[in-house]
C-alpha positions in Angstrom: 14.2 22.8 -9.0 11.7 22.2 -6.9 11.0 18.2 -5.3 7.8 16.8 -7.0 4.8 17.0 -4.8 4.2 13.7 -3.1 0.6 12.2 -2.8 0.5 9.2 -0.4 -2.5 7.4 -1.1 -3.9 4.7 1.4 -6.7 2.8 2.5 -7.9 -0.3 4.4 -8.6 -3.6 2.2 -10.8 -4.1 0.0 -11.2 -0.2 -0.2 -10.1 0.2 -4.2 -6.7 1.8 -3.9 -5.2 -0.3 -6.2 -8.2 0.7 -8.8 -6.9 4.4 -7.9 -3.3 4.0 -8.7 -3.6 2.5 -12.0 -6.3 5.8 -12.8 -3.1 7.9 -11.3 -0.5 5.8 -13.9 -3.0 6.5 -16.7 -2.8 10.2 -15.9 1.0 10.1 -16.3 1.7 9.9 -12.6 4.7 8.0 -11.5 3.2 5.3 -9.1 5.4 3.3 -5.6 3.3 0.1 -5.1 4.6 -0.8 -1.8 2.7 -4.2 -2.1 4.7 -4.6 -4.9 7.7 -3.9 -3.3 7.6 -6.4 -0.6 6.7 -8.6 -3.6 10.3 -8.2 -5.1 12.0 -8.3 -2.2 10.3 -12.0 -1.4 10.4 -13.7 -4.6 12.5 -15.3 -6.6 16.2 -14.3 -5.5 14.7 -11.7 -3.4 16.7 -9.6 -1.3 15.1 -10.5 2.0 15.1 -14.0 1.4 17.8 -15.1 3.8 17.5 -13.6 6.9 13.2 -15.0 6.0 14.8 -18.2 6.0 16.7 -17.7 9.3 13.9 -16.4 10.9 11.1 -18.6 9.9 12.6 -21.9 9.0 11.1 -23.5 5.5 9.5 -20.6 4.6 11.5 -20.1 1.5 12.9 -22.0 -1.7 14.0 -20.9 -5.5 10.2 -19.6 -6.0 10.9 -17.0 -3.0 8.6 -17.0 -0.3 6.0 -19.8 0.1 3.2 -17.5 1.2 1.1 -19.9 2.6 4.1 -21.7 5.2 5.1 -18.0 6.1 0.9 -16.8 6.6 0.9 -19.5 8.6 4.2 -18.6 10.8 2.7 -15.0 11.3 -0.8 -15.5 11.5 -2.4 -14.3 14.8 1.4 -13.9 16.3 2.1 -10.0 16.8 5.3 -11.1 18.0 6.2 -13.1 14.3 4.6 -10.5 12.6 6.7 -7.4 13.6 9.5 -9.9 13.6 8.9 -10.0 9.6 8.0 -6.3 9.5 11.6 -5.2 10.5 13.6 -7.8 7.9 11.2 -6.0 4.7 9.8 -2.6 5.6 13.9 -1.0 5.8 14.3 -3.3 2.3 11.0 -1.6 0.8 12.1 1.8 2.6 15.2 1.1 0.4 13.4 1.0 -3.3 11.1 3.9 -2.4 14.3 5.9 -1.9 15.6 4.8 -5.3 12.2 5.3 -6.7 12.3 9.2 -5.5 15.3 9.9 -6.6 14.7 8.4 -10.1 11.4 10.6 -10.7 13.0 13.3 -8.8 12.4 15.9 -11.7 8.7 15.2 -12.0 6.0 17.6 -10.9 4.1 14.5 -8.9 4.5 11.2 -7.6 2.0 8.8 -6.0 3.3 6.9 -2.9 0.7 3.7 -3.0 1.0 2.5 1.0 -1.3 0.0 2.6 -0.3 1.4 5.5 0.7 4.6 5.8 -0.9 6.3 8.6 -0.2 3.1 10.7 3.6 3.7 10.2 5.6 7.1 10.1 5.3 6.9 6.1 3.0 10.2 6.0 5.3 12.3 7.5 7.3 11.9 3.4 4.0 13.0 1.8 2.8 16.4 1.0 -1.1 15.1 0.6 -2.9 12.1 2.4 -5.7 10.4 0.3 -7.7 8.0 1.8 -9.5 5.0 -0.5 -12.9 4.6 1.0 -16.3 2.8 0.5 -19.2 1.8 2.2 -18.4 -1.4 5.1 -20.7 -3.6 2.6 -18.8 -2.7 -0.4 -15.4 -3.6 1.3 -16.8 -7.0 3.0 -18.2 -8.1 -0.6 -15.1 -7.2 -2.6 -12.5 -8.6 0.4 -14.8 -11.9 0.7 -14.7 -12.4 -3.3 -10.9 -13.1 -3.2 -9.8 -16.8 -3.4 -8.9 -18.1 -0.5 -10.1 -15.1 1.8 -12.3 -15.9 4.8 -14.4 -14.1 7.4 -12.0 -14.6 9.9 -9.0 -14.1 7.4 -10.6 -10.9 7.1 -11.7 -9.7 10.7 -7.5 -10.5 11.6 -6.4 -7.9 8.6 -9.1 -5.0 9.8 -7.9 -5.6 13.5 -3.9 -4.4 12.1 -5.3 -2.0 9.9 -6.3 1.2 11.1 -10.3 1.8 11.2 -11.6 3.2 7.5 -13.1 6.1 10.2 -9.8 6.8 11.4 -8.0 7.0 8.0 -11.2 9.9 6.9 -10.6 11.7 9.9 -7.1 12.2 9.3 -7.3 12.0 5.3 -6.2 15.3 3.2 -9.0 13.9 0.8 -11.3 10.9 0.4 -11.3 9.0 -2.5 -14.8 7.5 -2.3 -15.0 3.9 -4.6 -18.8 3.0 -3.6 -20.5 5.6 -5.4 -19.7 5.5 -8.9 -16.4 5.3 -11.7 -16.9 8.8 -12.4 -17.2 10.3 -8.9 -13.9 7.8 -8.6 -11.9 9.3 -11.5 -13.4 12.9 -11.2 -11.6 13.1 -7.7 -8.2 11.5 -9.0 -7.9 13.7 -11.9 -8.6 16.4 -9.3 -5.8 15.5 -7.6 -3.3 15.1 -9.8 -4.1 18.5 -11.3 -3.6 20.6 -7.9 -0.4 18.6 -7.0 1.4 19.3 -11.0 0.6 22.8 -10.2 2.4 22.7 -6.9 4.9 20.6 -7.6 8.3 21.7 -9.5 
């Protein structure tokens, strides 16, 4: 039996990937949020909770991480920030594995990764797909969050990758600026070519 073809789909905030994972789910294709990932592993009994704690001091109580105390520990501190990286990226690292083994027998998977070309995450993928839209379409959507700030959102594009980049290098662009149906035309696309590859 062959391994199930493995998409990795990424893309810099604000871009729509999480729109185009859920259109993946509907499809029938198993989904890895990351995002959601590192969500587990910080909340409530979470499994990187402790060595968060050691590291960052009152960052942490029953709720699992306070996000705001530990934003404010990392923010604009490369040095705090990696520091955080290597306690959850091998603890996410961890539930991928256990999520590719459980949907081992499937033809496709869908490996949802913020930031996947920034890391050595591609190298596991057999397709990169890149969530893309206009710089006016990100700035709008990023800006409409609560709580999200110009400058909040100038620090996030400086650690992401440029969207140029991420095309350059992309298998396939998934463009979100130009329409629900050019969206979900190219996702079903997809998902077709990588159950005929996969096993």
């Amino acid at each position: 039996m062959k391994r199930p073809f493995v998409i990795g789909l990424t893309g810099s905030i604000g871009m729509g990937k999480s729109k185009i994972a859920s259109k993946f789910r509907h499809l029938g294709v198993p989904v890895f949020d990351a995002d959601a990932a590192v969500r587990a592993v910080q909340g409530p009994g979470g499994l990187a909770l402790p060595a968060i704690e050691a590291a960052f001091p009152g960052t942490t109580g029953k709720a699992g991480v306070d996000r705001a105390k530990l934003g404010a520990a990392v923010f604009g501190d490369p040095k705090a920030l990696k520091k955080l990286e290597r306690i959850v990226h091998p603890l996410v690292g961890r539930l991928q594995r256990q999520f590719r083994q459980r949907y081992r027998s499937r033809k496709a998977i869908l490996l949802d990764i913020p930031l996947l070309l920034e890391g050595d995450g591609w190298k596991g993928v057999d397709l990169i797909a890149v969530a893309s839209a206009p710089f006016h379409v990100q700035r709008a959507r990023v800006l409409a969050r609560p709580g999200m700030t110009e400058e909040k959102f100038r620090n996030v594009l400086k650690h992401q990758m440029p969207d140029s980049e991420k095309r350059r290098i992309a298998d396939i662009v998934i463009e979100t600026g130009r329409g629900r149906l050019l969206t979900f035309r190219t996702v079903k696309a997809i998902a077709r070519v990588a159950r005929g590859t996969g096993g």
